[in-house]
matplotlib code that plots the C-alpha trace (Angstrom):
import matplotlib.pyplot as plt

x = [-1.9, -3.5, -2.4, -1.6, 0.9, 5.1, 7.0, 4.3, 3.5, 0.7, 0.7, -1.2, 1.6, 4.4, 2.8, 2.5, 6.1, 7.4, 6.4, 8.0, 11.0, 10.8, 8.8, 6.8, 6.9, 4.3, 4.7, 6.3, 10.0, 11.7, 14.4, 15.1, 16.2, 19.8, 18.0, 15.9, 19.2, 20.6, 19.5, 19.2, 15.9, 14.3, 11.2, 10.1, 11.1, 10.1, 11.1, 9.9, 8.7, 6.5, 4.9, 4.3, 2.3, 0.5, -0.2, -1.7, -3.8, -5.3, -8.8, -9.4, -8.3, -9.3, -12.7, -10.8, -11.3, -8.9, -10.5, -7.8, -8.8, -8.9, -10.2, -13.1, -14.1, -14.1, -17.5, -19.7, -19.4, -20.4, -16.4, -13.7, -9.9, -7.9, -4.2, -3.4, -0.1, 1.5, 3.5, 6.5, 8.2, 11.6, 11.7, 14.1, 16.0, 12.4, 10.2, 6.5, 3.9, 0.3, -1.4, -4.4, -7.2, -7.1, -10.2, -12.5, -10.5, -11.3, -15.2, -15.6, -14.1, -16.7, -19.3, -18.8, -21.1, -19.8, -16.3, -13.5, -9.6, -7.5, -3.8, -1.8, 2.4, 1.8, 1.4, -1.2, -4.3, -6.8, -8.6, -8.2, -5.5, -4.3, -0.8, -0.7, 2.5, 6.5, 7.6, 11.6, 12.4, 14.6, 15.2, 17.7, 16.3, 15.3, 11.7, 8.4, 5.6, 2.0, -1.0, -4.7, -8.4, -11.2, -15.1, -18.5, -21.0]
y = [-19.0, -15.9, -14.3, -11.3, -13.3, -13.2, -15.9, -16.8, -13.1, -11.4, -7.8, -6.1, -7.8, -6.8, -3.2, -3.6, -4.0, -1.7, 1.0, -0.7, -1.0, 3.2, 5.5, 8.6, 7.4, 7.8, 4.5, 1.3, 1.1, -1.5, -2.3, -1.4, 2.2, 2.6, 3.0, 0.2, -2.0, -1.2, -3.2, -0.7, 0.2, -3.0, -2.0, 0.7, -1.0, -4.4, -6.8, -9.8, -7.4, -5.6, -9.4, -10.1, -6.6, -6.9, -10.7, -9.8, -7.1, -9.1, -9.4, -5.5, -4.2, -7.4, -5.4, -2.3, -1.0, 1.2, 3.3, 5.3, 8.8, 12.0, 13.1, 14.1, 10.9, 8.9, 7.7, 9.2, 6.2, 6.0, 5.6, 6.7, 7.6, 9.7, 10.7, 13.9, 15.2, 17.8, 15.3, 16.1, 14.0, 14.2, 13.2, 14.2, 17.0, 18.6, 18.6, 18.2, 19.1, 18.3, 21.4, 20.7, 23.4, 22.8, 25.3, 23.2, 19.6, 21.0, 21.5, 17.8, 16.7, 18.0, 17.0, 13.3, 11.1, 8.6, 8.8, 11.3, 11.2, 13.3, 13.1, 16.0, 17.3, 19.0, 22.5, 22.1, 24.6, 24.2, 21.8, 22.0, 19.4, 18.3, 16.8, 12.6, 11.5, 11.9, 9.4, 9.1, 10.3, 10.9, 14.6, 16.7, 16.4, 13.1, 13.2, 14.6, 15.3, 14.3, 15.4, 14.4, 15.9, 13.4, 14.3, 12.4, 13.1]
z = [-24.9, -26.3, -29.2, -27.4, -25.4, -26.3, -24.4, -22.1, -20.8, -21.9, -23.5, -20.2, -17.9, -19.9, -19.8, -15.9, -15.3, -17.5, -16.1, -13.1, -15.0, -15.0, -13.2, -14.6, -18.3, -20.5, -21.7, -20.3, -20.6, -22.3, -19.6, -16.4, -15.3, -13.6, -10.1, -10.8, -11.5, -7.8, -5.2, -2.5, -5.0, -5.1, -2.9, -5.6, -9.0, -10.4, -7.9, -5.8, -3.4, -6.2, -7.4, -3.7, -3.0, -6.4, -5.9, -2.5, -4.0, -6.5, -5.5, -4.3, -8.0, -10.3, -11.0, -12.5, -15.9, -17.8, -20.3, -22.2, -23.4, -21.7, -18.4, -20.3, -21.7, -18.4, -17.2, -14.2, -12.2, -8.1, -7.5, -9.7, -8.8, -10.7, -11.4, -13.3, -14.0, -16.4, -18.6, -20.4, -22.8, -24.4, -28.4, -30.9, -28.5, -28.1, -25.0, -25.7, -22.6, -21.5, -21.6, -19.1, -18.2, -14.4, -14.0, -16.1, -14.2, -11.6, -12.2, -13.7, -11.0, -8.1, -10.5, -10.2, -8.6, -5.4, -4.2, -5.9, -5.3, -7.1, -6.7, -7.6, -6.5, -3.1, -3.5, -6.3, -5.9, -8.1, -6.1, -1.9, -1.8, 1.8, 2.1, 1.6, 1.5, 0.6, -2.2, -3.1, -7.3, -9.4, -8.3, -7.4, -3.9, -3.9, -2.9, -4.3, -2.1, -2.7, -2.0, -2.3, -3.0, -1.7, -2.1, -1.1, -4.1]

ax = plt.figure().add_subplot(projection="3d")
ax.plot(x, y, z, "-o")
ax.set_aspect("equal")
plt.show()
């Protein structure tokens, strides 16, 4: 057992499910969230369900490398996918944001060689996103719709 390892699980898998254990943290969570804890959730949270779609997916993402940084310090590689969102935190009673310069996102991203996907809130526009998908949150309505930005360099 590595050194990194407590109790038999490694640092990177105790990472990996907690940010099961919570969505849309900037870190993992230590426990489970309230809607994680109910059942009728078990399909989005950590859950058999969750080992069983990550066991089967295994060999398509074993070959991925996450390089912590900024958006500007990620490599020109042939295929890269990409996640950006305007994080807030809460700490202390205070919020702290993100502050991202979409314009200049925007150019880095058509700039990259190979295959781009960009993944943004639907409604985003400062790259052509086209509608992906509807995925249940924690919001007032209950949903937040996706949307994605794919080009061929």
């Amino acid at each position: 057992m590595s050194m990194n390892c407590r109790r038999g699980v490694c640092q990177e898998a105790r990472s990996l499910i907690g940010f099961w254990f919570n969505h849309g943290l900037p870190s993992p969570a230590l426990r489970r969230s309230n809607w994680a804890r109910n059942p009728r959730y078990a399909a989005f949270f950590w859950s058999e369900t969750i080992k069983l779609r990550l066991a089967r997916q295994v060999e398509r993402i074993r070959h991925w490398k996450i390089v912590e940084g900024t958006w500007e310090d990620a490599p020109d590689i042939e295929r890269i996918g990409m996640s950006t969102r305007l994080i807030r935190t809460r700490r202390d009673g205070c919020t702290f944001t993100m502050v991202v310069n979409r314009r200049e996102l925007a150019k880095w991203c058509k700039r990259r060689r190979g295959y781009v996907q960009v993944c943004e809130s639907d409604g985003a526009k400062w790259l052509r996103f086209e509608p992906l998908s509807i995925v249940h949150t924690h919001r007032a309505r209950g949903y937040s719709a996706e949307a994605v930005f794919e080009i061929e360099n």
